[in-house]
DOPA-559827 format. One record per residue (C-alpha): residue number from 0; residue in one letter; x, y, z. Coordinates in Angstrom, 3 decimals. Each point is the difference from the previous one (the first is absolute). Layout:
BEGIN
<r pos="NUM" code="A" px="X" py="Y" pz="Z"/>
...
***
This chain:
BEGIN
<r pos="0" code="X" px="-16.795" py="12.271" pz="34.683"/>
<r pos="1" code="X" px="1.889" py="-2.276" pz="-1.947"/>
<r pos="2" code="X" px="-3.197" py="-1.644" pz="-0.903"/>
<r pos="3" code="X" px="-1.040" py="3.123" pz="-1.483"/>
<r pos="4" code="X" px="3.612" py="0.361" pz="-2.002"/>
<r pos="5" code="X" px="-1.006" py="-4.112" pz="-1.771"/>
<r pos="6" code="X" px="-3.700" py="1.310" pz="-0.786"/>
<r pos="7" code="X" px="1.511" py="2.859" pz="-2.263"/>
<r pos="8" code="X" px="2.953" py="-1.641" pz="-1.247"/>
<r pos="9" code="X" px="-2.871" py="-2.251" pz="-1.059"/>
<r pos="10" code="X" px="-2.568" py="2.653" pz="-1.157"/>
<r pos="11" code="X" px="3.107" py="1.621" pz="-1.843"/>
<r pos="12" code="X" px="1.157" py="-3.700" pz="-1.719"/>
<r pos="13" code="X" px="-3.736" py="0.155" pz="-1.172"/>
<r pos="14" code="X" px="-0.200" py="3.636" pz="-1.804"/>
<r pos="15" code="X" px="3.291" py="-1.155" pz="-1.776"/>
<r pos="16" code="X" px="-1.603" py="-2.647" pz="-1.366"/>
<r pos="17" code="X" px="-3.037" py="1.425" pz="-0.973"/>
<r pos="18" code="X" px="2.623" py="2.571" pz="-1.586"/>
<r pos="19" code="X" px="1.416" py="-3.167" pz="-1.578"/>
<r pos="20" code="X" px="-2.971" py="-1.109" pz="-1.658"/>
<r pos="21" code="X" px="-1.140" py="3.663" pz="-1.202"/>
<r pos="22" code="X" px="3.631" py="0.129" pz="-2.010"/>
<r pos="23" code="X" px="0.137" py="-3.507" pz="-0.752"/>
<r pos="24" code="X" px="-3.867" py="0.479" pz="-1.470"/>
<r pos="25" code="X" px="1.189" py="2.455" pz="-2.716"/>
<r pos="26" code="X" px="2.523" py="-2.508" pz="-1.327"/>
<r pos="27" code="X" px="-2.144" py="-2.841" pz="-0.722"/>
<r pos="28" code="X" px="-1.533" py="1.379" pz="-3.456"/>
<r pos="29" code="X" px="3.349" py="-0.631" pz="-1.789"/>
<r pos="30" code="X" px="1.597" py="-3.515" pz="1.620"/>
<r pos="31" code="X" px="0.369" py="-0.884" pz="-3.901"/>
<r pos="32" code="X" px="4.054" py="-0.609" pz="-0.240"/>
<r pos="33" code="X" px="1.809" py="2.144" pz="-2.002"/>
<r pos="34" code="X" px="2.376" py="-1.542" pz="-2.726"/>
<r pos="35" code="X" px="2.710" py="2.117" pz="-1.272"/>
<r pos="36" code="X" px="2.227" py="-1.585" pz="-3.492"/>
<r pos="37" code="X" px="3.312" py="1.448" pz="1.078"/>
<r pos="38" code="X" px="1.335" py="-0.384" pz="-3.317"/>
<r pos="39" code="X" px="-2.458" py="1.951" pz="-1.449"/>
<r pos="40" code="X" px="-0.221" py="2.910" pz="2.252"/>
<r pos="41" code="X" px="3.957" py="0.107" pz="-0.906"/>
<r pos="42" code="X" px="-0.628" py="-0.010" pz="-3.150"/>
<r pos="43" code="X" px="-2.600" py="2.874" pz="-0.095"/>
<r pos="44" code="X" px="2.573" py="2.216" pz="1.915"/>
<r pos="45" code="X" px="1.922" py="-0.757" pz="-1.932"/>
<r pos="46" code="X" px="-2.005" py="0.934" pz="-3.352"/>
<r pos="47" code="X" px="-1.318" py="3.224" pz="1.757"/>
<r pos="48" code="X" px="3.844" py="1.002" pz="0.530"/>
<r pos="49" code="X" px="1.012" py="-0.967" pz="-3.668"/>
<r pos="50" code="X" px="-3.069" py="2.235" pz="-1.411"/>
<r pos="51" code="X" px="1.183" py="2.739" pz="2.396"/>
<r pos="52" code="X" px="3.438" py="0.159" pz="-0.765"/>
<r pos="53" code="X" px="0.068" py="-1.766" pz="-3.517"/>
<r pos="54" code="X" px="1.829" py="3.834" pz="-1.374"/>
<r pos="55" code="X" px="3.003" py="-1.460" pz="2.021"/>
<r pos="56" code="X" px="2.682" py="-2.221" pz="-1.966"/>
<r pos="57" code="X" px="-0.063" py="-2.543" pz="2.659"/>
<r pos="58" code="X" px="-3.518" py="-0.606" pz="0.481"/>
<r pos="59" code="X" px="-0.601" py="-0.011" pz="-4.227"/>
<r pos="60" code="X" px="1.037" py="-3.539" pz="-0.765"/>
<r pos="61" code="X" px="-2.148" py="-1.160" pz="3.454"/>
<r pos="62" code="X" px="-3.328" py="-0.332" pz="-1.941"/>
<r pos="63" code="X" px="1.534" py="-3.000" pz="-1.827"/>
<r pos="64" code="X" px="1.006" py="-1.516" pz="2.806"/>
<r pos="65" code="X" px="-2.857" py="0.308" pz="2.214"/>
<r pos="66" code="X" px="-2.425" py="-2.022" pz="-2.849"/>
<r pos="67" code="X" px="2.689" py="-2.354" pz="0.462"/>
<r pos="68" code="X" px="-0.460" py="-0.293" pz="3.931"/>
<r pos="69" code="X" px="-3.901" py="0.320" pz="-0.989"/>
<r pos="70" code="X" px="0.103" py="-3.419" pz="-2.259"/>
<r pos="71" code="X" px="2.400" py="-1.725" pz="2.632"/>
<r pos="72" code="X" px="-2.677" py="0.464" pz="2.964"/>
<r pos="73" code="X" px="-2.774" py="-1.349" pz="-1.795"/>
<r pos="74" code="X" px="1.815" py="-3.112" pz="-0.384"/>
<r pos="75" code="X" px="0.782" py="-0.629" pz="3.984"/>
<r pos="76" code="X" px="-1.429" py="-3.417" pz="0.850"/>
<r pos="77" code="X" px="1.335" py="0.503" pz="3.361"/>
<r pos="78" code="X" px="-1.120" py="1.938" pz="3.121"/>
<r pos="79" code="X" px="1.617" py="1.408" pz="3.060"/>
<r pos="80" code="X" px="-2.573" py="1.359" pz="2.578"/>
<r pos="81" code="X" px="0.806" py="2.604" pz="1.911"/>
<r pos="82" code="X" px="-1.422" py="0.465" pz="3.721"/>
<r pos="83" code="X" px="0.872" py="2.462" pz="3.063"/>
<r pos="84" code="X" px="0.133" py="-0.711" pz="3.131"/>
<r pos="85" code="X" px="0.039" py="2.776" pz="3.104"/>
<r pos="86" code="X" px="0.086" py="-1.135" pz="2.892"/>
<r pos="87" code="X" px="-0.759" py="1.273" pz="3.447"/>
<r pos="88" code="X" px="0.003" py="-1.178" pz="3.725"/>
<r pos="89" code="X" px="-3.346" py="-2.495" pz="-0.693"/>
<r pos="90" code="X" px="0.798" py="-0.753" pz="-3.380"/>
<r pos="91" code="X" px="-3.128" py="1.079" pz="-1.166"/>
<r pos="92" code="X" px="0.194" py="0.406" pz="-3.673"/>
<r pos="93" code="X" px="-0.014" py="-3.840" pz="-0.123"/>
<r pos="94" code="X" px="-3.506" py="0.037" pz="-0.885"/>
<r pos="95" code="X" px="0.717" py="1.941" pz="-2.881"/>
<r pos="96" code="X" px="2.971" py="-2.052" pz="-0.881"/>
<r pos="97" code="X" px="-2.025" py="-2.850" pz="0.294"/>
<r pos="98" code="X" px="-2.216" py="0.949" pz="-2.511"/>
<r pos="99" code="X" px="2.580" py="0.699" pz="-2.659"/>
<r pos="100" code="X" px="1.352" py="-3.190" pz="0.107"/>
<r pos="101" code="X" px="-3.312" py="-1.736" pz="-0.252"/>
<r pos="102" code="X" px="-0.148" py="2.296" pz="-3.400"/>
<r pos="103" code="X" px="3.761" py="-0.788" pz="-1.140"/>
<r pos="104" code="X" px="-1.075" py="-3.982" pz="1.301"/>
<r pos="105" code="X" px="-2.698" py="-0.095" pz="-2.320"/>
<r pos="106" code="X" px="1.928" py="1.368" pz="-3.209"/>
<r pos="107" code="X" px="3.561" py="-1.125" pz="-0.098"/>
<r pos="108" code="X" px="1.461" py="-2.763" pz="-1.663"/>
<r pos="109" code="X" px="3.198" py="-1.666" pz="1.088"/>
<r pos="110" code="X" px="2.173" py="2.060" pz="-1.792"/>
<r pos="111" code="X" px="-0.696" py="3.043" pz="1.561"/>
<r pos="112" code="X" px="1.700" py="2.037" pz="3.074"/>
<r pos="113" code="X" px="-1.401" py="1.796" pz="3.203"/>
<r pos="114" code="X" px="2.055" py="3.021" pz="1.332"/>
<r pos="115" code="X" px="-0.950" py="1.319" pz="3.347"/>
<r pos="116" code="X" px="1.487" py="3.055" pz="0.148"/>
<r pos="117" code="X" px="0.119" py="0.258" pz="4.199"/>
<r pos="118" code="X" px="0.455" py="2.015" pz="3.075"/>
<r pos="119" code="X" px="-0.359" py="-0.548" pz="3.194"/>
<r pos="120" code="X" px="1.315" py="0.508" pz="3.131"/>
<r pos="121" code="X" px="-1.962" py="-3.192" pz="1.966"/>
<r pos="122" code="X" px="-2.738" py="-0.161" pz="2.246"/>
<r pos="123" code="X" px="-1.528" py="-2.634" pz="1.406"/>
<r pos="124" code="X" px="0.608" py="-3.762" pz="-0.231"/>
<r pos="125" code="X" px="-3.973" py="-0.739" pz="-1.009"/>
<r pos="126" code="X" px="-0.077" py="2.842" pz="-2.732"/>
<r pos="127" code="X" px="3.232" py="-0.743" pz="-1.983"/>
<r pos="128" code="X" px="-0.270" py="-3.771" pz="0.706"/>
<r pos="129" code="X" px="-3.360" py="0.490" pz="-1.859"/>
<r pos="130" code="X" px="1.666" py="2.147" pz="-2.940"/>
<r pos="131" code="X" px="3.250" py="-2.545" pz="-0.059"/>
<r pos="132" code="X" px="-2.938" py="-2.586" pz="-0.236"/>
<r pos="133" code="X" px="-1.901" py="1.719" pz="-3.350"/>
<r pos="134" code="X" px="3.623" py="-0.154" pz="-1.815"/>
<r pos="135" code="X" px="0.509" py="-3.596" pz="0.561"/>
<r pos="136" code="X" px="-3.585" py="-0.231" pz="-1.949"/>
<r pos="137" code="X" px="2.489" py="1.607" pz="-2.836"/>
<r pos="138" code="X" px="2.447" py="-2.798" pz="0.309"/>
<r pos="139" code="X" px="-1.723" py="-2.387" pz="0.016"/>
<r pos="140" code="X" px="-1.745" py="0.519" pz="-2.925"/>
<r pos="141" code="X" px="3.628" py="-0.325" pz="-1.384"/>
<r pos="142" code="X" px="-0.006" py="3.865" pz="-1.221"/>
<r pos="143" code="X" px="3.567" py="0.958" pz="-0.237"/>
<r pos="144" code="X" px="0.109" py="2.973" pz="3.070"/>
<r pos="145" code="X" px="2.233" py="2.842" pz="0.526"/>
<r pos="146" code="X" px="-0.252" py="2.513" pz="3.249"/>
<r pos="147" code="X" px="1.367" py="3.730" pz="-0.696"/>
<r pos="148" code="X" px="1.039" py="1.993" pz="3.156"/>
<r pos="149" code="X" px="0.723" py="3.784" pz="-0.507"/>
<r pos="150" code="X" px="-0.118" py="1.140" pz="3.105"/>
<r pos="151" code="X" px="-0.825" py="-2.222" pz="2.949"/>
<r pos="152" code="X" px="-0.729" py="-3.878" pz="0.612"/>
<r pos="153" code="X" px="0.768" py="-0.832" pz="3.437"/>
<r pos="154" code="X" px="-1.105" py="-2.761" pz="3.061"/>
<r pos="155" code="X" px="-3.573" py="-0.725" pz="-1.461"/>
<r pos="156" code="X" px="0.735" py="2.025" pz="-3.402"/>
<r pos="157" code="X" px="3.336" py="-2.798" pz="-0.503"/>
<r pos="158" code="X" px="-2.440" py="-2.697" pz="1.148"/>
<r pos="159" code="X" px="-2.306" py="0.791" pz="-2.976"/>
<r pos="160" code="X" px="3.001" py="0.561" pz="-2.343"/>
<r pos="161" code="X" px="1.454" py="-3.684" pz="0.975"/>
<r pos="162" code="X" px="-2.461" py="-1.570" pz="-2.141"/>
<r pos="163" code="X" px="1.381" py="1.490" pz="-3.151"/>
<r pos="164" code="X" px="1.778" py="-1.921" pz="-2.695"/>
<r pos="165" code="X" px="2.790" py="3.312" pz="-0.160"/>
<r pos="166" code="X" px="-0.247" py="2.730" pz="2.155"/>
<r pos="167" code="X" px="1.088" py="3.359" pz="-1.105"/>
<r pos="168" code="X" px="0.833" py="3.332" pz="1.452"/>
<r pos="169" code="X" px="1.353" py="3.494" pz="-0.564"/>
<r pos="170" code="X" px="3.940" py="-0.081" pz="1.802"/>
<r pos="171" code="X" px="-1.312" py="2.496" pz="2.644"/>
<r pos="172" code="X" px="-3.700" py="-2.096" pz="1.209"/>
<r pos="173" code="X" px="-0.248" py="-1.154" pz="3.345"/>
<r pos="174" code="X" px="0.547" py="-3.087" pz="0.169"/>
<r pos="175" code="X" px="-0.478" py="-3.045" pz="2.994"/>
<r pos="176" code="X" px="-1.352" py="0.734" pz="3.009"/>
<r pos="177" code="X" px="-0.662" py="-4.070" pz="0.892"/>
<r pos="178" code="X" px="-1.146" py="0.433" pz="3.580"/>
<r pos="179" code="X" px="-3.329" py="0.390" pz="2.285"/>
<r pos="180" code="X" px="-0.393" py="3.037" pz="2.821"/>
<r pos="181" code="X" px="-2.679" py="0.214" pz="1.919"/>
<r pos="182" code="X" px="-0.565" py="2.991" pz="2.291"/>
<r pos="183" code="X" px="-2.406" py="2.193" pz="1.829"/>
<r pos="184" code="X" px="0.266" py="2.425" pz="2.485"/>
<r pos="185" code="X" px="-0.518" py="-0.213" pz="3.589"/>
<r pos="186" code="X" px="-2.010" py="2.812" pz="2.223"/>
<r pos="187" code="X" px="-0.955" py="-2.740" pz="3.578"/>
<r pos="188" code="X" px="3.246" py="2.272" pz="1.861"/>
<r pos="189" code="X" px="-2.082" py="3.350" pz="-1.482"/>
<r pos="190" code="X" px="-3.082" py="-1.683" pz="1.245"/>
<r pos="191" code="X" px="1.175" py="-0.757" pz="3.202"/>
<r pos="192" code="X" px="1.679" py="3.401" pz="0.952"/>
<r pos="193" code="X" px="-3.676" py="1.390" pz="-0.538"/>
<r pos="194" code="X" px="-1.672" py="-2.380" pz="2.155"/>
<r pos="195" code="X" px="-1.645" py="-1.801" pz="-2.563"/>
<r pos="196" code="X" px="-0.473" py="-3.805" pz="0.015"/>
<r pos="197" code="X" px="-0.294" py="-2.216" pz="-2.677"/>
<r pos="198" code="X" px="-1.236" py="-3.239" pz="-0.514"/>
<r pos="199" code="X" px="-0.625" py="-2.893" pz="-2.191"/>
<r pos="200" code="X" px="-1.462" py="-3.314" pz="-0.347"/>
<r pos="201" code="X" px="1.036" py="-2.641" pz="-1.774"/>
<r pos="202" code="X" px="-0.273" py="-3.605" pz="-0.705"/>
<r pos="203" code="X" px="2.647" py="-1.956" pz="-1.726"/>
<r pos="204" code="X" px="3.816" py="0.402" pz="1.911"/>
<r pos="205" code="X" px="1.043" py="1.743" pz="-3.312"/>
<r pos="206" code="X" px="-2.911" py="1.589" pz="-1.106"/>
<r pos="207" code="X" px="1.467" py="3.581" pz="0.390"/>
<r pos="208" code="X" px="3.811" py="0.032" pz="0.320"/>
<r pos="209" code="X" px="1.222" py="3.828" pz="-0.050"/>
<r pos="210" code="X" px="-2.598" py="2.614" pz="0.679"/>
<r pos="211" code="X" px="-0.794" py="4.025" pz="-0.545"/>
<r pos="212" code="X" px="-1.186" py="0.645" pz="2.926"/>
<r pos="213" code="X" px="1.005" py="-2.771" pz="2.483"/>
<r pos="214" code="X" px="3.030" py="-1.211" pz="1.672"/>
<r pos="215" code="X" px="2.058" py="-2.055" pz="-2.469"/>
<r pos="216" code="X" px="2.068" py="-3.030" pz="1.639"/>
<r pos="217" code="X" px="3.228" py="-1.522" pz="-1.156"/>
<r pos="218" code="X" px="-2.356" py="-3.518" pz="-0.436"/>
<r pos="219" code="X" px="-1.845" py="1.859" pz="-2.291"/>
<r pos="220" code="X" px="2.988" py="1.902" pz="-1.501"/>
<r pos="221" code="X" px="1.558" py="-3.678" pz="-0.628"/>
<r pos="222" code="X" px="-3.164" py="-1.212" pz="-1.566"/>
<r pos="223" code="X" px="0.018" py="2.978" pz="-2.905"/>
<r pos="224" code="X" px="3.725" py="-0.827" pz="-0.712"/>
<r pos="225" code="X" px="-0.735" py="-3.435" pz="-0.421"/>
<r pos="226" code="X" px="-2.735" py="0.634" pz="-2.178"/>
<r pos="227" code="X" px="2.146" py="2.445" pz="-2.089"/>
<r pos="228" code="X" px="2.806" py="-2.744" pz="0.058"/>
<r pos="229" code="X" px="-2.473" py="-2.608" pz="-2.079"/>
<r pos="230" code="X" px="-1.236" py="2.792" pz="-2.086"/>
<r pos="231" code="X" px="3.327" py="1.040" pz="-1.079"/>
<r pos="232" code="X" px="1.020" py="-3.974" pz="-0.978"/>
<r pos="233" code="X" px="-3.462" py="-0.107" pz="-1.739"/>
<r pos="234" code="X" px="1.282" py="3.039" pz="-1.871"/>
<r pos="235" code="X" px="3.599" py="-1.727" pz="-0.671"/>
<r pos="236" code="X" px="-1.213" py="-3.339" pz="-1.129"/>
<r pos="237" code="X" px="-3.292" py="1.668" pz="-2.184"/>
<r pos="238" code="X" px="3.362" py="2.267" pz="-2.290"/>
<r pos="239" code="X" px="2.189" py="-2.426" pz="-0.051"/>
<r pos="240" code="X" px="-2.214" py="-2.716" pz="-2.205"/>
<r pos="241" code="X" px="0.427" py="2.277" pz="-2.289"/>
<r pos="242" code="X" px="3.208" py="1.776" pz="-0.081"/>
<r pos="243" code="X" px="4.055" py="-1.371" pz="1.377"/>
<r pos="244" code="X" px="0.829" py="2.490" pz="2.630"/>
<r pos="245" code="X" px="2.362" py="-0.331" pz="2.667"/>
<r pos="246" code="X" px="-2.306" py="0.628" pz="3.376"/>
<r pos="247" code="X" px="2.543" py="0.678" pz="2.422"/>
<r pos="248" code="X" px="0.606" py="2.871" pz="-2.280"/>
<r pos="249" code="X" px="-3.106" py="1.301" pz="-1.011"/>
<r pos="250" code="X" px="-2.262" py="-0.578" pz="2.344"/>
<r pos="251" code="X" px="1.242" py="2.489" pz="2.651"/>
<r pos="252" code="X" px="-3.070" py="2.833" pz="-0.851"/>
<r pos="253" code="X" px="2.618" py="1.899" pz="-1.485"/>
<r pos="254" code="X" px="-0.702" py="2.151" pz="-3.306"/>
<r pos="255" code="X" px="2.087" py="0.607" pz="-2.991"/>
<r pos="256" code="X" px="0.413" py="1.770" pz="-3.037"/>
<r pos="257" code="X" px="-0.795" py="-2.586" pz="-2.899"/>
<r pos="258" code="X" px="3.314" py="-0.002" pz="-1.649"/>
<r pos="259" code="X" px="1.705" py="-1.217" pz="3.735"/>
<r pos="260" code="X" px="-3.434" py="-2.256" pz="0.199"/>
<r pos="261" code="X" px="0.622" py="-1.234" pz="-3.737"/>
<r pos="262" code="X" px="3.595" py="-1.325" pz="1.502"/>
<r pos="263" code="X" px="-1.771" py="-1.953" pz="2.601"/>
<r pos="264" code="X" px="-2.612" py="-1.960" pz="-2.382"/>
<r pos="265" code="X" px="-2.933" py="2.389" pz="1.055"/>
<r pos="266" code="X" px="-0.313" py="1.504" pz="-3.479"/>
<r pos="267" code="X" px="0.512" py="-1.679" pz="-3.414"/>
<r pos="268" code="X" px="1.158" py="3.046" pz="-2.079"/>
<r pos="269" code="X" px="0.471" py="3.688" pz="0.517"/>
<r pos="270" code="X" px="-2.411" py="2.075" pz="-2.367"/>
<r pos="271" code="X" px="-3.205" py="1.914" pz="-0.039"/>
<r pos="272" code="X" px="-3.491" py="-1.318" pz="-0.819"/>
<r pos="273" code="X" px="0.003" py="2.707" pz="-2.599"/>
<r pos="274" code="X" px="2.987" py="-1.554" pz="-1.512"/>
<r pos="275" code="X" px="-1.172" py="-3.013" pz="0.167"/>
<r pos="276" code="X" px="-3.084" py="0.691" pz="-1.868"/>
<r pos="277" code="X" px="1.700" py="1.933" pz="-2.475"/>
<r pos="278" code="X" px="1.786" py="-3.343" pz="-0.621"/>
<r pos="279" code="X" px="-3.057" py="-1.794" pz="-0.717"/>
<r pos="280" code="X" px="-1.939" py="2.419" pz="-2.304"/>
<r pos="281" code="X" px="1.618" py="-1.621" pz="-3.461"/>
<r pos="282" code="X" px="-0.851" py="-3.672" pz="0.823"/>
<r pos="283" code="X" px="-2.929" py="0.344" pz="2.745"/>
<r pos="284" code="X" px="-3.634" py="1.813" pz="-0.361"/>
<r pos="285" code="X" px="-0.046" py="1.781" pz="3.387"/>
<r pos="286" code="X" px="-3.110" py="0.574" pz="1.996"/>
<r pos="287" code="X" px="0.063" py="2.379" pz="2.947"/>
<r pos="288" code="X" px="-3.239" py="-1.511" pz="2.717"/>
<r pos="289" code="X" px="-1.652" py="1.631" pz="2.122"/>
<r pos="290" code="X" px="-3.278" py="0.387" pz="1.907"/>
<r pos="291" code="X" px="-1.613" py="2.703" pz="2.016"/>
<r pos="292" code="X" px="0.725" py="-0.020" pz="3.815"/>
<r pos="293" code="X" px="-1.440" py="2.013" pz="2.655"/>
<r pos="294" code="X" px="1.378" py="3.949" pz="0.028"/>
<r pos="295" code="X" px="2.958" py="0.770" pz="1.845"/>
<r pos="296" code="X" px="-1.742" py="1.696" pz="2.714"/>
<r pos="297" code="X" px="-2.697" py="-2.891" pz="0.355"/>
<r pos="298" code="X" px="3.164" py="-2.088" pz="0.402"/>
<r pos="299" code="X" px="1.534" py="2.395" pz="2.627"/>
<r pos="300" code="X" px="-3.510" py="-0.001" pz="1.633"/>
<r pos="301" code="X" px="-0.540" py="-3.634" pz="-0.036"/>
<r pos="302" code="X" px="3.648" py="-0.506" pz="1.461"/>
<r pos="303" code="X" px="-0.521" py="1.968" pz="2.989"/>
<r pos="304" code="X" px="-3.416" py="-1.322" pz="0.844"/>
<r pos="305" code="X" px="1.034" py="-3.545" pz="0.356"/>
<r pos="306" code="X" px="3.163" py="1.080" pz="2.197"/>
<r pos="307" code="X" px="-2.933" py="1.504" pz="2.003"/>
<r pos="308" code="X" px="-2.696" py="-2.839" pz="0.163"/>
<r pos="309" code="X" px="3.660" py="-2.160" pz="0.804"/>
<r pos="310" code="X" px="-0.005" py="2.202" pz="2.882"/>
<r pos="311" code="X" px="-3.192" py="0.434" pz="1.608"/>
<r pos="312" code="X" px="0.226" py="-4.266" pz="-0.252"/>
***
């Protein structure tokens, strides 16, 4: 019987996928990225506005001042590119994000800035080690970078935000979060009250530590916390080349509002990324980035079938 339960938790992984690649099919005639001048799609509003209520006294003397703004964005020598990052539980979008910073990589001069305007409430280690991995490519090409969180960067999300030259953040984002859970649940008791045995093979003393659908052991129990234990450090050590923060303190998996987090050295200054761009339009030419990704419901699908084919293995 449970055979039968694997071979359509399989056959289900695979219409998912084929789901997948239906949706995901659709998307691939426009991967071109699309490049949005900020400052000029300000500017337009703000022309369109001026035209609409130019009767007004207020809005009569604008027209002047908008050429002005006009001649003064022309002149920008300098960039700041502009990039979002969403991330869920596999950090998916990293492909995405990878390809905008090959693009920004490619164009920008040392004068420029990156914002990353993020949120994220972690996932897994691989995923945002990967995405905390593409911003050090920003870095290190000595490109001045600046992380915006609105809403949410915590455990993987502050991992990736680390690597910033100044992080930012609205006073009420969710900040911190440096930890590492792992859990799962447990049905061998539910199992065993129905008379139904279940067994594995394995080779390799560690090979499977806590199970699904066996009996778990405290050697095995031990083994996870040990592993979590050097994964946390990992964490600690990977932030801390980059920012001064008291671990004892902050490194409890505890979350915080930025403007308590901004007193303990997780966040540089309190302000949003609108703000912050708003700053920038009189001295910087900014360029919003961004490339096509799959749909939200091919991501949803895609999800789900890999927490299934993670199953049935």
């Amino acid at each position: 019987m449970f055979d039968l339960y694997l071979l359509f938790l399989a056959k289900s992984a695979t219409v998912l996928l084929v789901g997948v690649s239906l949706l995901s099919g659709k998307k691939k005639q426009s991967q071109e990225p699309k490049i949005e001048f900020l400052n000029e799609s300000l500017l337009t509003l703000k022309k369109n506005t001026q035209k609409q209520l130019k009767s007004l006294p207020h809005f009569k003397g604008l027209k002047k001042k908008l050429k002005l703004e006009l001649k003064q964005m022309n002149q920008h020598d300098k960039h700041l590119f502009v990039l979002d990052f969403e991330g869920d539980i596999k950090a998916t979008g990293v492909a995405k994000l990878r390809k905008e910073i090959d693009l920004i990589l490619s164009l920008a001069s040392k004068s420029d800035q990156v914002l990353v305007r993020l949120k994220s409430g972690g996932g897994t280690v691989t995923g945002y080690g990967l995405v905390a991995s593409q911003l050090k490519r920003i870095r290190e090409a000595n490109l001045h970078l600046v992380v915006s969180i609105d809403e949410i960067a915590a455990s993987g999300g502050y991992l990736v935000a680390s690597l910033a030259h100044e992080i930012i953040a609205a006073p009420f984002a969710c900040i911190g979060s440096i930890g590492v859970v792992y859990e799962l649940p447990n049905f061998h008791q539910f199992l065993s009250d129905r008379g139904i045995a279940y067994k594995q093979v394995t080779a390799g003393k560690y090979k499977r530590t806590l199970s699904i659908l066996g009996e778990n052991t405290p050697d095995g129990e031990s083994k996870v916390k040990e592993d979590l234990e050097m994964t946390h450090d990992l964490f600690q050590r990977y932030i801390t080349q980059y920012r001064k923060l008291d671990l004892d303190e902050v490194a409890t998996g505890e979350t915080w509002p930025a403007s308590v987090a901004h007193q303990k050295g997780l966040v540089d200054k309190i302000t949003t990324s609108d703000q912050f761009i708003e700053e920038h339009l009189s001295t910087y030419a900014v360029l919003s980035i961004k490339t096509q990704g799959p749909s939200g419901l091919a991501k949803l699908l895609k999800c789900k079938a890999m927490q299934l084919i993670q199953m049935v293995g």
